[in-house]
N, C-alpha and C positions, 0 to 999 in steps of 0.2 A: 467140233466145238463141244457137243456134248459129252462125250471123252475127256475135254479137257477139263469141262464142270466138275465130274466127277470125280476125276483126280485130287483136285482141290473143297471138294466139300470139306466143309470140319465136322470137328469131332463135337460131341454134345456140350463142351466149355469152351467151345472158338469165341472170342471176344466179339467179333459183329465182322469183318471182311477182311481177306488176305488176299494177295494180288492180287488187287482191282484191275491190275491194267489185263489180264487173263479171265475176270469173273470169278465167279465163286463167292457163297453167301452160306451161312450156316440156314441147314436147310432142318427143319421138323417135318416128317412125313407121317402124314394123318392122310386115310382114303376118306372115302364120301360119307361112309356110315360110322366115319369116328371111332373105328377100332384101330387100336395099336399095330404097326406093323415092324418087322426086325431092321434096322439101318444097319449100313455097312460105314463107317467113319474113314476121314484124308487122314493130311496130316498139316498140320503150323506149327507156328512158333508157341502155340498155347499146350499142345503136349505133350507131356510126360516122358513119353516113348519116343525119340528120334527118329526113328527106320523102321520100315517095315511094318506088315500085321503080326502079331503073337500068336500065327497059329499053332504054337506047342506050347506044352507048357513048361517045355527044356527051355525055349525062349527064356517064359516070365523069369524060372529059376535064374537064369546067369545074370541076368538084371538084378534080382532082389540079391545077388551072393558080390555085385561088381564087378562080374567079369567078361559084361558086355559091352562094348562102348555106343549103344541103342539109348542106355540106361538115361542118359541126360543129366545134367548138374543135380545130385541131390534125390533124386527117383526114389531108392531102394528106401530112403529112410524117410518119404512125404508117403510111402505105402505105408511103412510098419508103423507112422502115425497114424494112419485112419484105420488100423487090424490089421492090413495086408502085411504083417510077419512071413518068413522065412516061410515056417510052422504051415501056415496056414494056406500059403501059396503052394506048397506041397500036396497039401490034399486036394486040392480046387480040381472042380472039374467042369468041363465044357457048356455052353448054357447061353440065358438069355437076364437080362434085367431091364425093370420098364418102368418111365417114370412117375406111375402109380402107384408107386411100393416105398414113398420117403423118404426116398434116398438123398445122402448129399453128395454133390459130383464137385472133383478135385483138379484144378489145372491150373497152368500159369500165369495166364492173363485173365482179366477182367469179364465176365458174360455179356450177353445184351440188357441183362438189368441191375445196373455194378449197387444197384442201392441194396441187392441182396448178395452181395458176394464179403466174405470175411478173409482177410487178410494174414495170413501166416508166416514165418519166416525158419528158415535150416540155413544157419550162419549167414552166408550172404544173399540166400537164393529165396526169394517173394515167390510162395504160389497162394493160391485163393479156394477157400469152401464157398458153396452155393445149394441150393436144392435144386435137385435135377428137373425138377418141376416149370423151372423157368421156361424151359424150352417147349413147353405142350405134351402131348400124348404122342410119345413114343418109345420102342424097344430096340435095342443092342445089344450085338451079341457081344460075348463078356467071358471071362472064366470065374467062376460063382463058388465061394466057398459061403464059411462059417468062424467069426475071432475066434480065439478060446473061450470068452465070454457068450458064447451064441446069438451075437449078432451076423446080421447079413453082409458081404463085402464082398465086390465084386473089380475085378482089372478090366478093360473094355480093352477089346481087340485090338482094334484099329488104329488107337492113339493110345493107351498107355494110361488111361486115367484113372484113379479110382473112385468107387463109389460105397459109401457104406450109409446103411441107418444110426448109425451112431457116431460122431463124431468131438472131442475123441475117444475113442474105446474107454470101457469104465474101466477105474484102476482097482488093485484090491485097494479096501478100506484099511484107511492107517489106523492099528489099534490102539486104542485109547492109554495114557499115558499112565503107567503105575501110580497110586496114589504112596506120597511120601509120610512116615511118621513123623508127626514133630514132637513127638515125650510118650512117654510110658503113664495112664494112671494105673497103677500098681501093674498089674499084669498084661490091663491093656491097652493096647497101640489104639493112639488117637493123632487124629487126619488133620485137627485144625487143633488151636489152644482152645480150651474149655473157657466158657467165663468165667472171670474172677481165680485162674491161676495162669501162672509164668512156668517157664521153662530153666530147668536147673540140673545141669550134670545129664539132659534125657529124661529126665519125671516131669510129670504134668505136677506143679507145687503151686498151693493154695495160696492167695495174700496173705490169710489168716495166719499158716504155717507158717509162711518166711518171715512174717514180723515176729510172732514166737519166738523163732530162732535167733533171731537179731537181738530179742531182750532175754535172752536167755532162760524162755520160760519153758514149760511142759503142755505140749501141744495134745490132747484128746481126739483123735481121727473121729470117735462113737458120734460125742457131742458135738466137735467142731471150735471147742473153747481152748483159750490156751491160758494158762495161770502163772502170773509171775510173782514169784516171792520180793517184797520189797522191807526194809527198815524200821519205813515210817509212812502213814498213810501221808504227811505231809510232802514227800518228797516224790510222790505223781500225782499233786494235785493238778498241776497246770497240764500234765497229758493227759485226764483221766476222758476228757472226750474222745481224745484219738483212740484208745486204746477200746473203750467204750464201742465207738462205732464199728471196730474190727475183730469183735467178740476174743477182745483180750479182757482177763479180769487181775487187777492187783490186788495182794492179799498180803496181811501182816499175820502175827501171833493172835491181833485182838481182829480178823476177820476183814469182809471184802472192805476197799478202799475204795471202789470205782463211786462216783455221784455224775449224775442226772440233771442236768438243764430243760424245763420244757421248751419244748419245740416253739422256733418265734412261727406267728399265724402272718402271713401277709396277704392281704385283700386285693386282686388282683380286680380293676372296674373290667365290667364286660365291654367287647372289642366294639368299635365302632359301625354298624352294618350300612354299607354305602349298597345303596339300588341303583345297578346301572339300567338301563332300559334296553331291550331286544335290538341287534341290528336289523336296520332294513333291507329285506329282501328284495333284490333285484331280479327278477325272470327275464333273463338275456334268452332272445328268440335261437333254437338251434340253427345253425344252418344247413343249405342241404349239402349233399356229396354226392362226388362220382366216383368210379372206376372205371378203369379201359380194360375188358376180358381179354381182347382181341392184340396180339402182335403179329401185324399183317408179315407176311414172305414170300417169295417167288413171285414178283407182284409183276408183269410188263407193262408197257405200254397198251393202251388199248389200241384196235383193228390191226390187231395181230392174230397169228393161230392160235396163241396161248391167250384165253381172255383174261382181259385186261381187269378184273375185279375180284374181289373176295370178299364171304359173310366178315361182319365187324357187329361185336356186342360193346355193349356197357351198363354199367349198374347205377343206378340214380335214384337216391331217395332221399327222403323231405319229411316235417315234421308230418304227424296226421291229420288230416283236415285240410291241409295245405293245400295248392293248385300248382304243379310245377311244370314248366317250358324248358325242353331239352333243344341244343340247338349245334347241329354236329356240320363241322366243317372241314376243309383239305386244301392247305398250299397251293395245291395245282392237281389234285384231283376231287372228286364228287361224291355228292350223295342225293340218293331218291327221298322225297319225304320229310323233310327235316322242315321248320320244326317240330315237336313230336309235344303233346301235351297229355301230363301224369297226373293222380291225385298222389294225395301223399305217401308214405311209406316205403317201401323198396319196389322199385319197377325194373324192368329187364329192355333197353333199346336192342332190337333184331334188323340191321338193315346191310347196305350193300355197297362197299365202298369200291367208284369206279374212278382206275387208273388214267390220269393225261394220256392226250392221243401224240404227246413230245417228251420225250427227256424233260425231267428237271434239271437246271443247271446245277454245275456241282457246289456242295456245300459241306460243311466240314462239322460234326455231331462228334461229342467224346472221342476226339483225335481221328476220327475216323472222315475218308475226305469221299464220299460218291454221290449219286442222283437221289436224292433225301426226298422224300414228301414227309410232311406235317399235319396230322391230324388231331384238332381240338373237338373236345365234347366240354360242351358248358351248359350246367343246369340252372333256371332262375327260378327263387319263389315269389312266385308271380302275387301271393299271397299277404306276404310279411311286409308291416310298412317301412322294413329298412332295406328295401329290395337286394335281400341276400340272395350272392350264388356262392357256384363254385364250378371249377373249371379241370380237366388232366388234359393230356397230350401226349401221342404216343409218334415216334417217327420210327421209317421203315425205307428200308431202297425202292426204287422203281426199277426193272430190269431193262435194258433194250427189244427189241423185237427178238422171235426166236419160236424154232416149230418143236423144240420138245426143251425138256429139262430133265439131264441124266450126269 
């Protein structure tokens, strides 16, 4: 049996169980003193790599070039989206990566926590980003390069996955788009029309100027004036304001024609000031919050060889000043201590969640159908008179009885 466990562990993005009716659980191996140690990964339907471990890395090559059939629908080209290029699998060399370093891990079904997993698609083929974090403190061996960009990217042995710090790889920068001219003023090239001229032939042309030209008069660039020879001063009386305001001047033998209207004054009353009054502030009490640190694994039944229990944290905090009641429960197993009473602010629950001495009966969590226990942690502010809480819940298998796990 423990042979067969083995066989079937997953790989660090197994969705949550594959052949139940055999066993097998996506396992995190952490020892006592919470230091990282190196896993060896199975194989499912969740990776990347069909057959075998990649211990070469003539392997990973025939994979990423498609002339393995390991390679799995789409493989080579969900690598060289997250760095893992030709290039770059070329250089790789032997090694280890841990899920303290950032990383995001690549596979084709879902995690145990799908509210962090991002969904990607290569034509027809769905696989999923996540951070490798999900699964606790642990290390796998890997082949470990570097993109061209000098990020970290690493293929995992065992299943074919990849992981890198960046996902997706940074692109070069698109350079910014030539600025176009739109006219000429004399010599030069200008980005946008200037105020107060248009566009004519590719020159940047003045209002001033183009009405000039329209009356066929003699435009001045120094001044800016344009003089048009007329008859009679009586025959631009009626233009003499237009021409006026566009520093055009008409002129005869007996001198300028242009006249002047004074400017009409119009008295505008000041606006009316309407005072609205402040809104009233409402101070809604916060509420409190939890977290679940803890996602319990390898869990059995208890009064078996393997004890039936494991540490279980949670995070709970409350306005300040506040009195809060933490109150932790289990479907069909226990806990010592509860309930647990905090002052406000952030507190840390340390306790001991103990396994049923039965099977739970089967139940069926995110498609997934085996012996579930449910565990709620619910905080109350015992303080606030709208007796705020808040509540999470985390579920995890229970195992059968059994004298090791390998």
């Amino acid at each position: 049996m423990a042979a067969l466990n083995k066989i079937f562990k997953f790989c660090l993005t197994a969705l949550m169980v594959v052949g139940m009716s055999v066993g097998g659980l996506a396992v995190i191996s952490v020892n006592a003193a919470s230091a990282m140690t190196v896993q060896q990964e199975g194989h499912d339907g969740n990776n990347l790599v069909s057959c075998g471990v990649l211990s070469t890395k003539q392997e990973v090559i025939a994979i990423a070039k498609g002339f393995s059939p390991c390679g799995g629908k789409g493989t080579a080209t969900i690598w060289a989206r997250s760095g893992a290029t030709l290039p770059v699998i070329e250089s790789m060399a032997s090694g280890v990566v841990c899920s303290n370093q950032g990383l995001i891990s690549t596979g084709r079904r879902h995690s145990p926590v799908p509210s962090e997993d991002v969904a990607h698609r290569v034509g027809t083929t769905v696989y999923y980003t996540r951070p490798l974090a999900v699964w606790g403190k642990t290390c796998y061996s890997a082949w470990v390069g570097r993109t061209e960009d000098g990020y970290l990217v690493a293929i995992l042995k065992g299943c074919g996955n990849v992981e890198t710090t960046h996902f997706p790889p940074t692109q070069p920068a698109t350079p910014p788009a030539k600025p176009i001219v739109v006219c000429y003023l004399g010599t030069t090239p200008e980005y946008t029309i200037p105020t107060g001229y248009t566009v004519v032939s590719g020159n940047c042309v003045g209002t001033v100027q183009q009405t000039c030209a329209t009356d066929n008069g003699s435009y001045n660039s120094v001044t800016g004036f344009c003089t048009v020879i007329v008859a009679s001063c009586s025959s631009v009386t009626n233009v003499n304001l237009t021409g006026s305001s566009n520093n055009i001047i008409y002129v005869t033998n007996n001198g300028n024609c242009n006249t002047y209207v004074p400017p009409v004054v119009v008295t505008t009353p000041p606006p009316v000031i309407v005072v609205t009054p402040p809104p009233v502030v409402v101070v809604t009490p916060s509420p409190p919050t939890v977290t679940i640190l803890t996602q319990p694994q390898e869990v059995s039944i208890s009064g078996t060889t393997i004890v039936g229990s494991t540490p279980f944290k949670a995070d709970v905090s409350g306005p300040s000043g506040d009195s809060l009641k933490v109150v932790l429960s289990a479907k069909y197993g226990s806990f010592q201590g509860s309930p647990y009473i905090f002052g406000g602010g952030l507190n840390q629950v340390n306790t001991t969640y103990y396994a049923p001495s039965e099977l739970p009966p089967l139940s069926t969590i995110n498609g997934v159908t085996t012996n579930w226990d449910t565990v709620t942690v619910t905080v109350y502010d015992t303080t606030s008179p709208l007796g705020l809480s808040a509540s999470a819940t985390v579920s995890f298998q229970i195992l059968p009885p059994s004298t090791s796990r390998g």
